[in-house]
N, C-alpha and C positions, 0 to 999 in steps of 0.2 A: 381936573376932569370930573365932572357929576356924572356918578354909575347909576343904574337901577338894575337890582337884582329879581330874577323871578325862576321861584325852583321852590315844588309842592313841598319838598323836605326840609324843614328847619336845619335838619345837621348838616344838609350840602351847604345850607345859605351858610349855617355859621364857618362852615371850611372855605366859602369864597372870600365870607368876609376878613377869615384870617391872611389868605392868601395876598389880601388888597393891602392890608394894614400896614405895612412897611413901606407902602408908594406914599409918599409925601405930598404927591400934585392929582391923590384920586381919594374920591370922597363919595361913598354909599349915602344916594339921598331919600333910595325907598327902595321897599322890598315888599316882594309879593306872590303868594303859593297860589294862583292860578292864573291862566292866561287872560281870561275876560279881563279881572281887575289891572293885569301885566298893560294889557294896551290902554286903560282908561289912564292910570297914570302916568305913563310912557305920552300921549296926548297932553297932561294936564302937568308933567314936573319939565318936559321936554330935556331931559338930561342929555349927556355927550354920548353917552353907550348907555345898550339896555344889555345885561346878561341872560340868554331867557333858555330855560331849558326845552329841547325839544318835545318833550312830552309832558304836560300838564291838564286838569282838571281845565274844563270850558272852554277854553282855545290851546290848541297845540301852540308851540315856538312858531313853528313856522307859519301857522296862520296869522299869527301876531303881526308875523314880517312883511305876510301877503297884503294885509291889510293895509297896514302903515306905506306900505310901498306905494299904494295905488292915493295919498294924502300927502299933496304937494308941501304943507304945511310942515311935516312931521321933517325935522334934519336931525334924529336921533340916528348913530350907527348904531347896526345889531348885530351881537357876539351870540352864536346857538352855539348851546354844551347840547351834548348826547352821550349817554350810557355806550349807545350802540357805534358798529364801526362801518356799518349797512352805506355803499353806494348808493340805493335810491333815496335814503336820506341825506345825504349829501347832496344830492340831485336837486332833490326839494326846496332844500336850504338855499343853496346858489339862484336858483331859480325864486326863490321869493323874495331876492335883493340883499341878501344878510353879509355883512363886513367879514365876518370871521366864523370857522368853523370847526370846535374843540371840543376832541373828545375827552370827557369826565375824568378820564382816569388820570390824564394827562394835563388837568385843569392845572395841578398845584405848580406846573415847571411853565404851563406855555399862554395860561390865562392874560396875564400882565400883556407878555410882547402880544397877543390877539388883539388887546385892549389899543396898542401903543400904533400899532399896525393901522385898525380901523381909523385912529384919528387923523392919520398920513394918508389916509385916502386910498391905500391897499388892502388886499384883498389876502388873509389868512389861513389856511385849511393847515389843519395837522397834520406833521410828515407825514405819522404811518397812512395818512389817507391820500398822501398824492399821487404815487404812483398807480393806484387802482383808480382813480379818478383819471392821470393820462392814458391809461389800457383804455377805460371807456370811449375817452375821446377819440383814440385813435381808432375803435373798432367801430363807433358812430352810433353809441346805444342810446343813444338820448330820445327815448318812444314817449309816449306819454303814460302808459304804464310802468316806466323805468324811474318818473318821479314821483313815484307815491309813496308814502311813507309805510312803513311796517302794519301802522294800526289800519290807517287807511285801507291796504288791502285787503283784511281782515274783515273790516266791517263790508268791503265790497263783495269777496267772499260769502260772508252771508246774507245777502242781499240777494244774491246769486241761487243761494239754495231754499229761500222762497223764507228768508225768516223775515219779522217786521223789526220795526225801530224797538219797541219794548224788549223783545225777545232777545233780540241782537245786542241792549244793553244789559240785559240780566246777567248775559253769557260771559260779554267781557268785563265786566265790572264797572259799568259808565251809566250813566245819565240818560232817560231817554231821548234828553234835550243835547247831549252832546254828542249821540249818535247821528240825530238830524244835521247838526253841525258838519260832521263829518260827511254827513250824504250829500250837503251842499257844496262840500268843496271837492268832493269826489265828481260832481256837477261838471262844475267850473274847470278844475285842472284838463277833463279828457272832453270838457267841448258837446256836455250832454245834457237835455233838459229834463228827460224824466225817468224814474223808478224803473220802471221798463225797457229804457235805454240801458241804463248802467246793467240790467241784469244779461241784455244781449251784449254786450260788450264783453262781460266778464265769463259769458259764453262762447264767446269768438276767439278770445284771445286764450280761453283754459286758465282761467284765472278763480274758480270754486273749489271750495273742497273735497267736489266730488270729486275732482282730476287729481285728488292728491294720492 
C-alpha cells in the first residue's frame, strides 16, 4: 500500500512514520506539512491512502477531502488524524467522504487497522468517538452548523462581529489568504453566497462572540 503523509509537524510525521515501519505491505511515498501542497500530490503520486491531519496551514484535512471527493479521477482513501475529540469535526470529516477517522493520541495503536479498514472499503471512526457519534444520530443533530469545524466557527464568529479577512487573521494566527479559504467554505457548507449572509446567519443561529 502507497501512504501519503500530511501533518504541519515534522515530529507527528516522524511518529507516523515510525508507527508504519513494521508493516511490510505499506510504504510512505510522500509527505507534506500543508494542505494545498497535501492535495497537489495526493492528485499527482495517487497513492492508496492519504494521512492528512485535520488542521493544517492552506487547506484543512478535510477540505482536502472535500475537494478530492467532488474529482472522479482521485481513488486515493483518506485517513483524517485530529488532535481534537469535537463531534462537529467528525461531522465534517464523514461528510467530506474521508475512509477513516483517528484521533492523534490514539494514532500509535489504531493508525495501521484505519489504514487496513479504508482499503476493505470500510468505514473507521475511533472507539472513543462512536458512541457520541450514535447520541447524535439518534437525537438527529446533523444541522449544518453542527458540521463546522472548530476553526471554522471561529473565523465565522468573527465575521459576525464586523471584523475583516486581515483582522480575523492577525487574531488567529493564519494567513489572510487562508482566512478567505475558510470564508469560502464556510460559503459552500451552510448554502450561502455572500459576507452578509454568513454574518445573518451567525446572527440567527447565536453563533458570535457577542452571545458568548
Amino acid at each position: 500500500m502507497r501512504l501519503l503523509l500530511a501533518d504541519d509537524h515534522p515530529v507527528v510525521r516522524t511518529g507516523l512514520r515510525a508507527v508504519l515501519a513494521g508493516e511490510a505491505d505499506m510504504q510512505v511515498v510522500g509527505e507534506e506539512a500543508d494542505g494545498l501542497r497535501a492535495l497537489e500530490e495526493i492528485r499527482r503520486l495517487q497513492p492508496d491512502v492519504a494521512i492528512l491531519d485535520i488542521q493544517m496551514p492552506g487547506l484543512s484535512g478535510i477540505e482536502v477531502a472535500r475537494r478530492l471527493q467532488s474529482e472522479p479521477a482521485n481513488k486515493s482513501k483518506l485517513v483524517v488524524l485530529s488532535l481534537h475529540k469535537e463531534e462537529v469535526d467528525l461531522h465534517s470529516a464523514l461528510d467530506a467522504g474521508v475512509s477513516a477517522y483517528v484521533v492523534k493520541d490514539d494514532a500509535a495503536t489504531e493508525l495501521v487497522e484505519a489504514i487496513r479498514a479504508s482499503m476493505r472499503g470500510e468505514m473507521y471512526v475511533s472507539p472513543r468517538l462512536t458512541s457520541s457519534l450514535v447520541r447524535a444520530l439518534r437525537k438527529g443533530d446533523a444541522t449544518p452548523a453542527g458540521t463546522l469545524t472548530q476553526r471554522e466557527r471561529e473565523v465565522l464568529q468573527l465575521l459576525a462581529d464586523g471584523m475583516r479577512s486581515k483582522e480575523i487573521a492577525a487574531q488567529l494566527g493564519l494567513s489572510t489568504k487562508t482566512v478567505e479559504s475558510y470564508r469560502g467554505t464556510l460559503m459552500e457548507k451552510l448554502g450561502i453566497r455572500s459576507v452578509a449572509g454568513l454574518v445573518k446567519y451567525a446572527l440567527k443561529h447565536r453563533l458570535t462572540t457577542l452571545e458568548k
